[in-house]
C-alpha positions as CSV (number, residue, x, y, z in Angstrom):
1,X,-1.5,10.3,-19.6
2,X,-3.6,7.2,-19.0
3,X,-1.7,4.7,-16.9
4,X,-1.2,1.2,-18.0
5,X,-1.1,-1.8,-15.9
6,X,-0.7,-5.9,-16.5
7,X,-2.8,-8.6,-15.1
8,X,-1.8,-11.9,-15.3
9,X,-3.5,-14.8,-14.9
10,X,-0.5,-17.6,-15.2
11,X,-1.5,-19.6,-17.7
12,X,-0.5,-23.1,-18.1
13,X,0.0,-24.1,-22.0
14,X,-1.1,-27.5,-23.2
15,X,2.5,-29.5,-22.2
16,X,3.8,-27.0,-20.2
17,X,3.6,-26.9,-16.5
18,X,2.3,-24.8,-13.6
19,X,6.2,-24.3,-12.6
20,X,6.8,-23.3,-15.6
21,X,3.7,-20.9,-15.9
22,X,4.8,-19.0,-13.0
23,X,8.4,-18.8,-13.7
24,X,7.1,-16.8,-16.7
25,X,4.7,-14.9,-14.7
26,X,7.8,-13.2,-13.1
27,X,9.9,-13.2,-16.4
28,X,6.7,-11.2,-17.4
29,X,6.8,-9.0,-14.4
30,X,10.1,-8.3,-15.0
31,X,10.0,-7.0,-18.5
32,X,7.0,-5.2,-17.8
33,X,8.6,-3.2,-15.1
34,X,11.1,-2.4,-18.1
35,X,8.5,-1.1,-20.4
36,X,7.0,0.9,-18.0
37,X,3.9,-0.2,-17.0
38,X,3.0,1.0,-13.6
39,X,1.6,-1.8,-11.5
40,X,1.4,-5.4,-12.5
41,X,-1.6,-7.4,-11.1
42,X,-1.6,-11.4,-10.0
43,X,-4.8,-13.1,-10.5
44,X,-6.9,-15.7,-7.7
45,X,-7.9,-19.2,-9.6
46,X,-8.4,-22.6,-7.4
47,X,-8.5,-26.5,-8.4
48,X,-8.3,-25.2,-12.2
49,X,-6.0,-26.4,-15.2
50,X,-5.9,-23.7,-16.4
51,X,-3.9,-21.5,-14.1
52,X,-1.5,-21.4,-12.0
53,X,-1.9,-18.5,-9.6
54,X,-3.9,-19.6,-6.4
55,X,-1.8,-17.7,-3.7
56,X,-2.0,-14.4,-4.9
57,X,-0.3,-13.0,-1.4
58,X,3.0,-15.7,-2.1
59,X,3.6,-14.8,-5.7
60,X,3.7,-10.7,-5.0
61,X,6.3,-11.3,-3.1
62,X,8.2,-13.2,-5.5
63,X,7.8,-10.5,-8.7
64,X,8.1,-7.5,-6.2
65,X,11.6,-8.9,-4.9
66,X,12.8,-9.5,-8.7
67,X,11.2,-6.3,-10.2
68,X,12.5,-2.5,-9.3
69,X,9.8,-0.3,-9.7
70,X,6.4,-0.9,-10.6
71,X,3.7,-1.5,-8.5
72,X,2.9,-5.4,-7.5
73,X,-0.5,-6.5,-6.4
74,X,-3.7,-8.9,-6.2
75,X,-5.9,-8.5,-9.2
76,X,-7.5,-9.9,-6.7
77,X,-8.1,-11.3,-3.3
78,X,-11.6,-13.2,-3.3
79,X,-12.9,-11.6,0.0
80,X,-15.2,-14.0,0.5
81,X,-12.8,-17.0,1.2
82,X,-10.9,-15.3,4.0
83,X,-10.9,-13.7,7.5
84,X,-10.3,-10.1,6.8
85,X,-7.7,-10.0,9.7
86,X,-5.8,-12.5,7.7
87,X,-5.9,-10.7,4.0
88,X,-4.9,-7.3,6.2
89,X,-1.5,-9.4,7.7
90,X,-0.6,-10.7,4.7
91,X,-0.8,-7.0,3.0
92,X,0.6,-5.1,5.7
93,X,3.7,-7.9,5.8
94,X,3.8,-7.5,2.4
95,X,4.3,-3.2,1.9
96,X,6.5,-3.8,4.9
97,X,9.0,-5.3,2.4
98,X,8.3,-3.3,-0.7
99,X,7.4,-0.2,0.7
100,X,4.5,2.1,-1.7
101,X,4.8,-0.9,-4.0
102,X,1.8,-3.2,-2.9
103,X,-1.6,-2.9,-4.5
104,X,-4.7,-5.3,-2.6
105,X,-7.1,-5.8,-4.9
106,X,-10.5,-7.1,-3.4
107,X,-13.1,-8.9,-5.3
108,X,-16.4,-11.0,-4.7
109,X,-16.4,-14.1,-7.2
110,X,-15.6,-17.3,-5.9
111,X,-12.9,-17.7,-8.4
112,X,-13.6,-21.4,-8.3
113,X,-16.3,-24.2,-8.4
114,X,-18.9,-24.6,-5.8
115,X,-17.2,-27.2,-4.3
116,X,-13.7,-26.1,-4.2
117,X,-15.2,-22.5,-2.7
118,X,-17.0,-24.7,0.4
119,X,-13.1,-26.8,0.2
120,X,-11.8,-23.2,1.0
121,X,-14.0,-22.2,3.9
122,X,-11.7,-22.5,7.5
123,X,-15.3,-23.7,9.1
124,X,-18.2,-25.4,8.3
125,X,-20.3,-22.2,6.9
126,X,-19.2,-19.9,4.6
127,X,-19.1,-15.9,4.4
128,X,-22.7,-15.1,3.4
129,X,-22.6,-12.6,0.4
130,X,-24.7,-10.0,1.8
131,X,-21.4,-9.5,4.6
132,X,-19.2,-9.0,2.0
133,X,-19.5,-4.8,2.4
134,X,-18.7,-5.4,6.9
135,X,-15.9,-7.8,5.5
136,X,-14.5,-4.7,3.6
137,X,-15.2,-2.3,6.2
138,X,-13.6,-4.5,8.8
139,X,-10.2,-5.2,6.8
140,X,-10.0,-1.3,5.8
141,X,-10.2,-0.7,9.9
142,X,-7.1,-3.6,10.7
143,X,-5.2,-2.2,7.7
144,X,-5.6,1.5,9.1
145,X,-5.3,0.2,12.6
146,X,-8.7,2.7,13.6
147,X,-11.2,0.7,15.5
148,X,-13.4,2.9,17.7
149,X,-12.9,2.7,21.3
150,X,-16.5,0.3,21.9
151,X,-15.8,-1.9,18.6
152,X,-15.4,-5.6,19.6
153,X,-12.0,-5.7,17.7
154,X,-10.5,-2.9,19.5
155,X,-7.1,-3.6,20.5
156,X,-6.5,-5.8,18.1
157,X,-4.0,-4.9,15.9
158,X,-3.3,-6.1,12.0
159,X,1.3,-6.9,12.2
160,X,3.6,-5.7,11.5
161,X,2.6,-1.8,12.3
162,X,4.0,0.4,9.5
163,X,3.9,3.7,8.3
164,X,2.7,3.1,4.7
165,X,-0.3,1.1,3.8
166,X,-1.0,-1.3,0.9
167,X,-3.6,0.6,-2.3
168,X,-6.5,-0.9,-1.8
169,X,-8.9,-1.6,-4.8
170,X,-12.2,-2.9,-5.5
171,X,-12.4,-4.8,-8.4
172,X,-15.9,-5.8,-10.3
173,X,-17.5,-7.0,-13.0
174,X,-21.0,-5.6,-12.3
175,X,-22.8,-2.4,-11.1
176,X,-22.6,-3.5,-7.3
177,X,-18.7,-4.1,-7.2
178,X,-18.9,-0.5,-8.4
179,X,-21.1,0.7,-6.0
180,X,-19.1,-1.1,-3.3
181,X,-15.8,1.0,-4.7
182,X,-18.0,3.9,-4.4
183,X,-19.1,3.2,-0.6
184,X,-16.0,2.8,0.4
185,X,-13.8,5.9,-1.6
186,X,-11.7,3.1,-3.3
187,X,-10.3,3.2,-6.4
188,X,-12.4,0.7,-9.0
189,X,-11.6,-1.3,-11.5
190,X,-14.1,-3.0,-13.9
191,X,-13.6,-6.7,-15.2
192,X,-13.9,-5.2,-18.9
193,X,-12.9,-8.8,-20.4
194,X,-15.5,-10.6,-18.6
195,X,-18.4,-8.0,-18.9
196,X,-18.5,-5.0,-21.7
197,X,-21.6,-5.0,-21.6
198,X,-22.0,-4.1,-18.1
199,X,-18.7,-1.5,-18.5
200,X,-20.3,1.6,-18.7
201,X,-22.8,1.5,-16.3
202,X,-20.5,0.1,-14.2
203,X,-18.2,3.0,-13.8
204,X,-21.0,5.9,-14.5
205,X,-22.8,4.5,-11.1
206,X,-19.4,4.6,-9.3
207,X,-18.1,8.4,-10.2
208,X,-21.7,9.0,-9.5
209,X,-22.0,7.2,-6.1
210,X,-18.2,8.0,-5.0
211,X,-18.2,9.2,-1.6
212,X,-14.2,10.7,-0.5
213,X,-12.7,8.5,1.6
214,X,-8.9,9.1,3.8
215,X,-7.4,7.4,1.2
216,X,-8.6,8.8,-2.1
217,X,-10.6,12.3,-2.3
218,X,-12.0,12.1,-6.0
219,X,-13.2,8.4,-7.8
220,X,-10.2,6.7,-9.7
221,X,-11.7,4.0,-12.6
222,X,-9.9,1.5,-14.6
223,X,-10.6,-1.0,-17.3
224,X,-9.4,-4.4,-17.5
225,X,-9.1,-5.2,-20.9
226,X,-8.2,-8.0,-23.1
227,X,-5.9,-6.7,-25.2
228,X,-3.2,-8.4,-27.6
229,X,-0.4,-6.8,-29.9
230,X,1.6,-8.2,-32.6
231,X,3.7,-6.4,-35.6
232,X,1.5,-7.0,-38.0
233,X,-3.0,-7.3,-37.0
234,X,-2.8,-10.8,-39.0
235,X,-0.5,-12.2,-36.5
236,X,-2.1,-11.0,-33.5
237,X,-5.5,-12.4,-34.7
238,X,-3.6,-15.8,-35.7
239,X,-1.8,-15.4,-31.8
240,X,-5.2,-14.9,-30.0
241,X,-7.3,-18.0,-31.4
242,X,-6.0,-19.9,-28.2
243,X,-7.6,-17.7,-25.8
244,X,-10.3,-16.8,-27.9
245,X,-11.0,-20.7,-28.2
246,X,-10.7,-21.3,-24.2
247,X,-13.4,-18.6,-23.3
248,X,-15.7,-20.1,-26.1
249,X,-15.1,-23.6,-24.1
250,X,-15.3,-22.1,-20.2
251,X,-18.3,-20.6,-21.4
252,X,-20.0,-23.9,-22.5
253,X,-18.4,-25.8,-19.3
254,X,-14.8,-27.0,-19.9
255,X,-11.7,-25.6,-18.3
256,X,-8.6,-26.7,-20.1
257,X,-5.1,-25.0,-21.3
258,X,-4.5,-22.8,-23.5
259,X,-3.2,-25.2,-27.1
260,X,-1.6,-23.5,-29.5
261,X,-2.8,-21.4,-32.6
262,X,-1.8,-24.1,-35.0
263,X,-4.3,-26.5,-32.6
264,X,-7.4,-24.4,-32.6
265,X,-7.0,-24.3,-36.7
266,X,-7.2,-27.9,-37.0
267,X,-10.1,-27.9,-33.6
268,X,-13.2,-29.4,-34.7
269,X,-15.8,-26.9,-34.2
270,X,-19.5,-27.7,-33.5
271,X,-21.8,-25.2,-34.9
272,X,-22.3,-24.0,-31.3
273,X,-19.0,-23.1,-30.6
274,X,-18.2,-21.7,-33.8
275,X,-20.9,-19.1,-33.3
276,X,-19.5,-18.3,-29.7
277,X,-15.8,-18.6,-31.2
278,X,-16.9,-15.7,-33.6
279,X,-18.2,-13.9,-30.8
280,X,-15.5,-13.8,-28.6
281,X,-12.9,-12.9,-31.3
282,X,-14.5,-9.6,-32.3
283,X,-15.0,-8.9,-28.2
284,X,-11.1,-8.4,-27.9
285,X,-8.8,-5.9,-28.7
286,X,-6.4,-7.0,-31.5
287,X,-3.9,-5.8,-33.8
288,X,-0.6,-3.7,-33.8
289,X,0.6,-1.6,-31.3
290,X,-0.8,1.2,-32.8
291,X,-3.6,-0.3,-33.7
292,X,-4.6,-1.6,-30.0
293,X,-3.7,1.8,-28.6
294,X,-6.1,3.3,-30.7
295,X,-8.8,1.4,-29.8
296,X,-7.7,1.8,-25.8
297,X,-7.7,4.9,-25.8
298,X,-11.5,4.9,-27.5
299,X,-12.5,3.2,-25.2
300,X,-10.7,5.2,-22.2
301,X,-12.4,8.1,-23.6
302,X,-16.1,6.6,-24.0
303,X,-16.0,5.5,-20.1
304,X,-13.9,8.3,-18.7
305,X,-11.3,5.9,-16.6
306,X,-7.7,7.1,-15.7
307,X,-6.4,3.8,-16.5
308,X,-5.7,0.6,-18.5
309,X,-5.2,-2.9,-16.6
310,X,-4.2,-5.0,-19.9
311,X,-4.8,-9.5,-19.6
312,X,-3.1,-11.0,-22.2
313,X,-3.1,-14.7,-22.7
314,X,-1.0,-16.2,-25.5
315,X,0.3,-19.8,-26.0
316,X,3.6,-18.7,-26.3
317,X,5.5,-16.6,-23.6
318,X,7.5,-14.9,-26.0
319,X,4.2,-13.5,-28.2
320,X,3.0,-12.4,-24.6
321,X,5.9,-10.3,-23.5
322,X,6.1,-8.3,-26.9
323,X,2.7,-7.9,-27.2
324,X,3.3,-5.8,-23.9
325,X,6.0,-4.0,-25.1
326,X,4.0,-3.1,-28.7
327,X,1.4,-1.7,-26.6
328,X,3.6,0.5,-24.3
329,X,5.6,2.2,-27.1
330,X,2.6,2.7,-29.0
331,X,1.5,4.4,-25.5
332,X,4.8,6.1,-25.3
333,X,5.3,5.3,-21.7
């Protein structure tokens, strides 16, 4: 059976606030765990309206001490930003509490402006790109505690010392995050709502490129896809115009929150956005729960992955958490 999983983003509605946008992100978590999804993702965003969630590491904590069961983790940690030392700490802490819980999620993209990523650098120069792959390599060494005897970092060891570890993923939206994943012998998951186009040869280069690794002995791909559900397809159409709308603006240069379907009806649209708009809509998955099961599990079966991490964005929290639960009893998990 393909696995689902959740990623949320915290959005912040148009009069609501970003207390209030987390307080649902763990109201979200919660039901989710109840439905039986089987790991539940928290996203990385900086110096935006639109979303809450800039301390990936703090708000894990929060849903894994109020949820039971399902896995809790960073969809993702921008590597970039931070000294892998640090990221390995914070993770290692973390499983210590919720033991065979924590999922760390690594990713690339800034996840922010120019200016807020140099705000974010502890020094005056930042990570180059090209170190990104010995930035990986060195946090996979503090999390397993296995420097070689001449490394520089030997002795040097990641706290607390535990028995478990943290699953660590790579997560992309192009063919060289996959290739990374593949590198490495870590399981991959491809940004699916951000680049379809780039899906498939994303994951075909990474089960071809896999190399086994102590942690995973044959490649493990998901999808993160931009699925909503409602009971009836009109409804979830009429549900998704806010996000559909926000894309169609981040994409022509404006970050705001998500306003509700009833706003986006009466939105003036210039001809450029309208032809975006139009674009974006038929880009998503939308419909019942049937409905967006049977398009998920197309899709599973055109790329080959083993699972499903779902973003769902609606203006109201209540359309977001049974959109979730259509999708998982349509899955029959």
């Amino acid at each position: 059976m393909t696995r689902l999983g959740v990623l949320d983003q915290s959005p912040i509605r148009d009069g609501g606030s970003a207390a209030q946008a987390l307080a649902e992100s763990v109201a979200l978590a919660k039901a989710c765990d109840s439905f039986g999804y089987h790991r539940y993702w928290v996203a990385e965003h900086h110096n935006t309206a639109s979303f809450a969630g800039s301390a990936p590491e703090i708000l894990i904590g929060k849903i894994a001490g109020e949820t039971m069961r399902i896995r809790v983790g960073a969809g993702g940690v921008m590597l970039p930003h931070y000294s892998p030392l640090k990221v390995a700490e914070c993770f290692k802490m973390l499983e210590a509490l919720y033991p065979g819980r924590i999922d760390l999620g690594l990713g690339r993209a800034p996840g922010t402006d120019p200016r807020t990523s140099a705000a974010l650098q502890p020094g005056p120069k930042a990570y180059p790109i090209d170190v990104f792959p010995q930035q990986i390599e060195l946090l996979q060494q503090f999390l397993a505690d296995n420097f070689p005897p001449e490394h520089p970092y030997q002795g040097i060891h990641a706290m607390p010392l535990i028995q478990t570890l943290p699953e660590s993923w790579m997560l992309g939206s192009s063919v060289q995050g996959a290739l990374y994943a593949a590198q490495f012998g870590l399981p991959y998951c491809h940004a699916h709502f951000i680049t379809p186009e780039q899906s498939e040869a994303s994951v075909d280069a990474y089960r071809r490129n896999f190399k086994p690794s102590a942690g995973l002995a044959q490649p493990y791909a998901a999808l993160g896809v931009n699925a909503l559900a409602a009971d009836t397809a009109e409804a979830a159409q009429h549900i998704a115009k806010p996000r559909n709308l926000w894309v169609t603006q981040l994409l022509l240069g404006s970050r705001g929150r998500f306003i509700s379907p009833e706003q986006v009806d009466a939105h003036p649209f210039t001809l450029s956005e309208q032809g975006l708009y139009d674009s974006i809509r038929q880009r998503g998955i939308t419909g019942t729960g049937a409905q967006c099961a049977e398009r998920l599990n197309a899709l599973g079966a055109h790329h080959g992955v083993d699972e499903f991490i779902l973003l769902t964005i609606t203006h109201a929290h209540a359309d977001r958490v049974r959109s979730y639960e259509l999708i998982a009893a349509a899955f029959g998990i």
